[in-house]
C-alpha positions in Angstrom: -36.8 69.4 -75.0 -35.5 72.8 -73.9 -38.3 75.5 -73.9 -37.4 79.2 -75.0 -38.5 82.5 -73.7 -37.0 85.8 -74.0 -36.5 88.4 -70.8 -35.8 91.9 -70.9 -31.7 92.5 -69.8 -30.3 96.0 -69.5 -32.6 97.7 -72.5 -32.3 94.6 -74.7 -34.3 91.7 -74.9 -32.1 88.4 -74.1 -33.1 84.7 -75.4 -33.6 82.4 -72.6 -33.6 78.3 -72.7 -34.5 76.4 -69.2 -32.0 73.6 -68.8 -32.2 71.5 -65.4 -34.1 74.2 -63.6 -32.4 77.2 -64.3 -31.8 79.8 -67.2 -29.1 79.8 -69.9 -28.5 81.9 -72.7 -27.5 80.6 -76.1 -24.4 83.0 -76.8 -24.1 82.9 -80.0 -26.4 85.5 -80.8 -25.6 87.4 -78.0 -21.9 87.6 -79.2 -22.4 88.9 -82.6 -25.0 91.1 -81.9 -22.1 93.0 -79.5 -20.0 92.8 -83.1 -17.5 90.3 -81.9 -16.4 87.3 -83.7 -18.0 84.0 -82.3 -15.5 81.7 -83.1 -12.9 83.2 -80.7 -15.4 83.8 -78.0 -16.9 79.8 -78.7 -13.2 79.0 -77.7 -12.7 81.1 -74.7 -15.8 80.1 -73.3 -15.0 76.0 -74.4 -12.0 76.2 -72.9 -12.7 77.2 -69.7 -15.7 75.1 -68.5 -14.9 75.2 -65.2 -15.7 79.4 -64.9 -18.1 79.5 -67.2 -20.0 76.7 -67.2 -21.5 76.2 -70.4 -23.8 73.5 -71.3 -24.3 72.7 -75.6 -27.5 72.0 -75.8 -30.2 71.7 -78.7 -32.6 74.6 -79.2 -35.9 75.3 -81.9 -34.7 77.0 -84.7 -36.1 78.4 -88.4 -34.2 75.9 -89.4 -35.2 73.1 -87.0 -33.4 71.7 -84.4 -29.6 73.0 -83.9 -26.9 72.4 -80.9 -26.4 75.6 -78.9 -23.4 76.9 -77.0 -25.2 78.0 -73.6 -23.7 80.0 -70.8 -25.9 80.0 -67.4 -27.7 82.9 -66.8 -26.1 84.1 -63.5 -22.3 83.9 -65.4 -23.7 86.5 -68.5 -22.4 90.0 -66.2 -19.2 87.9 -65.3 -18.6 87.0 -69.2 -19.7 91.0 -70.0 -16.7 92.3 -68.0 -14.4 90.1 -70.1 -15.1 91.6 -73.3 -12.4 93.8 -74.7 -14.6 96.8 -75.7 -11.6 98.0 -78.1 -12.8 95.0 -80.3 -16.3 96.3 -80.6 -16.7 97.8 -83.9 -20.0 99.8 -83.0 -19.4 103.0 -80.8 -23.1 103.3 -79.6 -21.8 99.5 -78.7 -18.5 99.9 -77.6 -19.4 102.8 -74.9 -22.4 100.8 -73.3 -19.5 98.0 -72.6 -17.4 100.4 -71.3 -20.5 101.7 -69.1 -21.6 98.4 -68.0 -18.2 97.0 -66.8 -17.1 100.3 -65.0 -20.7 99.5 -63.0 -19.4 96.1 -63.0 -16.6 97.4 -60.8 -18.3 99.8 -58.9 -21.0 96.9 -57.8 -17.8 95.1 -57.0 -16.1 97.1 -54.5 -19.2 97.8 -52.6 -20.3 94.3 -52.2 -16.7 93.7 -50.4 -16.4 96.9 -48.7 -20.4 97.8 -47.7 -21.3 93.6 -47.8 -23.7 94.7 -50.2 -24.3 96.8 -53.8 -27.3 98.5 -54.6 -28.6 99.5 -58.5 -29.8 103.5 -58.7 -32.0 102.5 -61.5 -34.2 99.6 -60.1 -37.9 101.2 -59.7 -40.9 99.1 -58.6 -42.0 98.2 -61.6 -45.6 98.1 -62.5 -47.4 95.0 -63.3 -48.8 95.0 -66.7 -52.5 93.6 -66.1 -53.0 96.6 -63.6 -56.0 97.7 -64.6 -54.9 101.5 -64.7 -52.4 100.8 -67.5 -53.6 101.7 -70.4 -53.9 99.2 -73.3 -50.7 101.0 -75.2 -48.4 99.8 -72.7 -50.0 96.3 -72.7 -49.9 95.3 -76.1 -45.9 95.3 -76.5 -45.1 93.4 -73.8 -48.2 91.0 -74.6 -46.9 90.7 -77.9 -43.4 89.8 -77.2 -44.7 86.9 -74.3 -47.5 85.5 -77.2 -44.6 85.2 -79.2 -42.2 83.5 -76.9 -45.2 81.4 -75.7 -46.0 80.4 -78.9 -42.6 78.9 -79.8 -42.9 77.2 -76.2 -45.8 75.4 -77.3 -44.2 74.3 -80.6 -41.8 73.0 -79.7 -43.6 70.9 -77.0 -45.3 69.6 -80.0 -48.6 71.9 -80.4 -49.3 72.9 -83.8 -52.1 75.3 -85.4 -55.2 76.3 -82.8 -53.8 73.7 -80.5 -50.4 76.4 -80.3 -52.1 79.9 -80.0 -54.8 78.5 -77.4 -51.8 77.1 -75.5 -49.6 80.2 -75.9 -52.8 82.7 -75.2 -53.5 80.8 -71.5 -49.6 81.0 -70.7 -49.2 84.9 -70.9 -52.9 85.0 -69.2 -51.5 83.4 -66.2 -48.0 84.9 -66.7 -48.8 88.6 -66.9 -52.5 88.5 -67.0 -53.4 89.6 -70.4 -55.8 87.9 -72.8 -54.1 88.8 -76.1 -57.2 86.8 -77.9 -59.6 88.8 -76.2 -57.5 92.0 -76.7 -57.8 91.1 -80.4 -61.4 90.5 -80.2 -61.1 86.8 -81.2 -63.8 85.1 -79.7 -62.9 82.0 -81.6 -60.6 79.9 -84.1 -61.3 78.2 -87.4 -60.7 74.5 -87.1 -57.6 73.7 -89.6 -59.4 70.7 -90.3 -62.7 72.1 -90.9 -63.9 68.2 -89.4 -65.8 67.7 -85.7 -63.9 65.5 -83.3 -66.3 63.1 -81.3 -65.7 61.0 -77.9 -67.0 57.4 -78.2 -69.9 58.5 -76.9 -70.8 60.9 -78.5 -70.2 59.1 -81.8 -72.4 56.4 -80.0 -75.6 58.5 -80.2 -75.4 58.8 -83.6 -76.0 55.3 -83.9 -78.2 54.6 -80.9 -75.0 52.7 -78.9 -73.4 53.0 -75.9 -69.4 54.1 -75.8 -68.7 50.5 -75.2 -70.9 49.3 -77.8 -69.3 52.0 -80.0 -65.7 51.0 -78.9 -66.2 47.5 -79.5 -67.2 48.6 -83.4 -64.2 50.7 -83.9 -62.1 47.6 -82.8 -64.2 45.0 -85.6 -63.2 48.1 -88.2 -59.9 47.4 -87.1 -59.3 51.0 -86.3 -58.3 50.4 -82.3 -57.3 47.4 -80.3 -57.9 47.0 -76.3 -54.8 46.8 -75.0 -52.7 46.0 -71.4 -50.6 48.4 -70.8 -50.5 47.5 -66.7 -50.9 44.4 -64.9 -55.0 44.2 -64.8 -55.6 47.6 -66.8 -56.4 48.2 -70.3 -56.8 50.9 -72.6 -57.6 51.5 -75.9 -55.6 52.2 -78.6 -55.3 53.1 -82.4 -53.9 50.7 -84.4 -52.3 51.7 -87.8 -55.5 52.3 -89.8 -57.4 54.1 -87.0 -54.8 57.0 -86.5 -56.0 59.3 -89.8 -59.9 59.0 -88.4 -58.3 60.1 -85.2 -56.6 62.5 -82.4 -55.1 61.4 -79.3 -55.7 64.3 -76.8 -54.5 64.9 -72.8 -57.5 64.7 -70.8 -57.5 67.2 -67.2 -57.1 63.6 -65.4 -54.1 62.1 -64.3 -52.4 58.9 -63.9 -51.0 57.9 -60.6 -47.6 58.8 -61.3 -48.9 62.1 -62.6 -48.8 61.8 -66.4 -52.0 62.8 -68.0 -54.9 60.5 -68.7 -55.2 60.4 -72.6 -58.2 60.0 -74.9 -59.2 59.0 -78.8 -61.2 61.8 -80.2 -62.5 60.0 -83.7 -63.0 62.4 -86.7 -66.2 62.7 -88.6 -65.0 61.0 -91.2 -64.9 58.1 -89.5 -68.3 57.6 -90.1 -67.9 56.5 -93.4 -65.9 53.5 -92.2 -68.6 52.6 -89.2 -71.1 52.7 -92.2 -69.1 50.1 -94.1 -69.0 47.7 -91.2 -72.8 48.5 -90.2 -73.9 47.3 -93.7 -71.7 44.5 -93.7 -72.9 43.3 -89.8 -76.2 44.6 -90.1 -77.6 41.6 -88.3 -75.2 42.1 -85.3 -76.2 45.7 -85.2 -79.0 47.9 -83.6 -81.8 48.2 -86.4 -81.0 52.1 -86.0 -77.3 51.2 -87.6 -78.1 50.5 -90.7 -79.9 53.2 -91.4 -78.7 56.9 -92.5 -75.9 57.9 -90.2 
């Protein structure tokens, strides 16, 4: 799945998708927020693939998933100096086109004549977890990257908590700013409202080990052992296990890199262990019939 991000691109801020490594731009919006009809620019672009090209592509949406006419990021000032800025029905528009692509040209000639074209706006720019800047200029550009983050982690299939504590750690490590902490949110409400236990800590409650515990969830029929490699096993949910349960990505890996996953069991799960427990009370510590 592609993920989106947006980046900041001469005052405006531009929609990015990653596809195969590098970044493309979904044009449509692009287009009509210049004022230009997309259907004529969807065919230019279309039907010259070989200068321009575009990948379609399917991108998150409001409205789910939709297919995307992409150009690759590198192409977009190429495409801008195409645009006939007498077609541009906004002047405030229409003159930064003009601006642009007589920079465009400028930029141009000195890269063939000078072997090289310099910009006499680009300014070191400050990093935004300096600890000099004050919290004003933080929170805007926090705000925009939670955002973008945030549909990043949707669409890699987070939802809820699982989302914001996702999106919160990428613009941590992206620009260094805790928007949680800026918020003064020390923690989340679980959705659920329902603890999530490892087998053993679901053991203790009834004074068994994880494999003692494992072996009970399988005679409830809620998980099976299971080969999924010559000589290795694992367990996993079978049908009437998976709304007692999560399936979470542990910090180990695999061999081939993919992360090690685990059944967390819900609380109420409980109430099905306490069925069986009656039922095979003889098999069963003394302690597992008793009051879980």
């Amino acid at each position: 799945m592609s993920a989106l991000m947006t980046v900041p691109f001469h005052g405006a801020n531009l929609m990015l998708v990653e596809h195969e490594g590098q970044p493309y731009v979904p044009m449509k919006p692009v287009v009509e927020g210049i004022g230009l009809d997309w259907g004529g620019q969807a065919k230019r672009l279309t039907a010259n693939n070989a200068r321009w090209g575009i990948s379609v592509m399917e991108i998150p949406s409001a409205g789910g998933m939709q297919q995307a006419v992409c150009l690759p990021l590198r192409k977009l000032a190429g495409w801008l100096s195409t645009v006939q800025a007498s077609r541009v029905k906004s002047d405030g528009v229409r003159a930064k086109i003009v601006e642009y692509q007589n920079e465009c040209d400028d930029a141009l000639w000195q890269y063939w004549n000078d072997g090289h074209a310099e910009n006499p706006r680009a300014v070191a720019r400050e990093p935004i977890n300096d600890p000099v800047i004050p919290p004003e200029r933080q929170l805007p550009a926090a705000a925009e990257s939670f955002d973008a983050a945030k549909r990043i982690a949707q669409g890699l299939g987070l939802e809820g908590n699982q989302a914001i504590l996702s999106a919160n750690r990428m613009v941590k490590g992206a620009i260094g700013v805790d928007v949680m902490q800026l918020a003064g949110v020390t923690h989340l409400v679980n959705e659920a409202q329902e603890l999530n236990y490892t087998p053993t800590e679901l053991g203790a409650r009834f004074d068994m080990t994880a494999n003692q515990m494992n072996k009970l969830l399988a005679d409830c029929g809620l998980q099976r052992h299971a080969e999924y490699a010559k000589g290795k096993k694992r367990w996993e949910l079978l049908p009437d296990g998976k709304p007692f349960a999560v399936i979470i990505d542990s910090s180990k890996k695999h061999s081939d890199g993919a992360p090690v996953q685990q059944i967390r069991w819900k609380e109420s799960v409980l109430g099905e262990l306490k069925k069986l427990a009656h039922r095979l009370q003889a098999e069963l510590p003394k302690r597992a019939g008793g009051d879980i």
